[in-house]
N, C-alpha and C positions, 0 to 999 in steps of 0.2 A: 504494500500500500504506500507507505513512504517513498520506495524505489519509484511509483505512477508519478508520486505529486512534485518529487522533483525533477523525475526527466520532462513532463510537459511543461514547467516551468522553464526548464532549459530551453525547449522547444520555442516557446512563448517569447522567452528572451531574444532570442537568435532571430527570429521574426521582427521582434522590434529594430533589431539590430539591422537587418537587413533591408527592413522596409524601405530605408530612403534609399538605396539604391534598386532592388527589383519589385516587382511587381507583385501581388498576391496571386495571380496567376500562374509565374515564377519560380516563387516562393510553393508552389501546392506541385507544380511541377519536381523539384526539387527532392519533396516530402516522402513524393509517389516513388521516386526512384531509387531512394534509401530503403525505402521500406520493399521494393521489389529486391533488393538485395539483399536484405534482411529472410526475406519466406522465398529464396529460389531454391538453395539450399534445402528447403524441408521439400519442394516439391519433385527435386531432383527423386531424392532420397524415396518418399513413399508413393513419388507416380503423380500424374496430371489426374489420375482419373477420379481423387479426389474432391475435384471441383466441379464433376457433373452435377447436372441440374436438370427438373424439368419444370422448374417455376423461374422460368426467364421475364416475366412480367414481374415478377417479385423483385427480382436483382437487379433488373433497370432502373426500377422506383428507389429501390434502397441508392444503387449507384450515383443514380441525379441528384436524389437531396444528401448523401454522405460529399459527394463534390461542392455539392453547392456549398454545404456545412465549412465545410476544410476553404474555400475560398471564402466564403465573407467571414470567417473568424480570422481569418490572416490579414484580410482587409482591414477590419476594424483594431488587431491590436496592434498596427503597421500605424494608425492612423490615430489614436487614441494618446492622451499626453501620460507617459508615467505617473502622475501623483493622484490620477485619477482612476490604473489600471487595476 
C-alpha cells in the first residue's frame, strides 16, 4: 500500500515536472510505453492467449475512458499550481 502511494506520487511528480515541456498527450504516451515494458515480459513468458476476449465492446469502453482518465489527469496536474495540488 505505501509502495502504491509513493510510486504515483512519483508519477505525479514527474508529470508536473515534465508538463512544461511535453504534452499530456506525450506525457500518457510515454506512460503506455513503460508500462508495455513492464507486462511484455509476463506475456512472453505465459503466452498472448491470455488476453483473449469475447467482450470486445466491454474493452473498448473500458479503453476510451481509462485513456481519456490517464490524459486529463496529466492534463490537469501539468497544469494545476503546486500549493494547490
Amino acid at each position: 500500500m505505501i509502495a502504491s502511494v509513493v510510486l504515483f506520487q512519483a508519477m505525479y511528480t514527474t508529470v508536473k515536472y515534465c508538463g512544461v515541456q511535453l504534452s499530456a498527450i506525450q506525457m500518457t504516451f510515454v506512460r503506455s510505453w513503460f508500462q508495455m515494458l513492464i507486462l511484455m515480459p509476463l506475456l512472453f513468458k505465459y503466452g498472448f492467449h491470455i488476453m483473449k476476449t469475447k467482450q470486445y465492446k466491454n474493452y473498448t469502453f473500458r479503453l476510451f475512458f481509462g485513456v481519456s482518465n490517464i490524459v486529463s489527469s496529466f492534463y490537469a496536474f501539468s497544469k494545476i499550481q503546486m500549493a494547490t495540488a
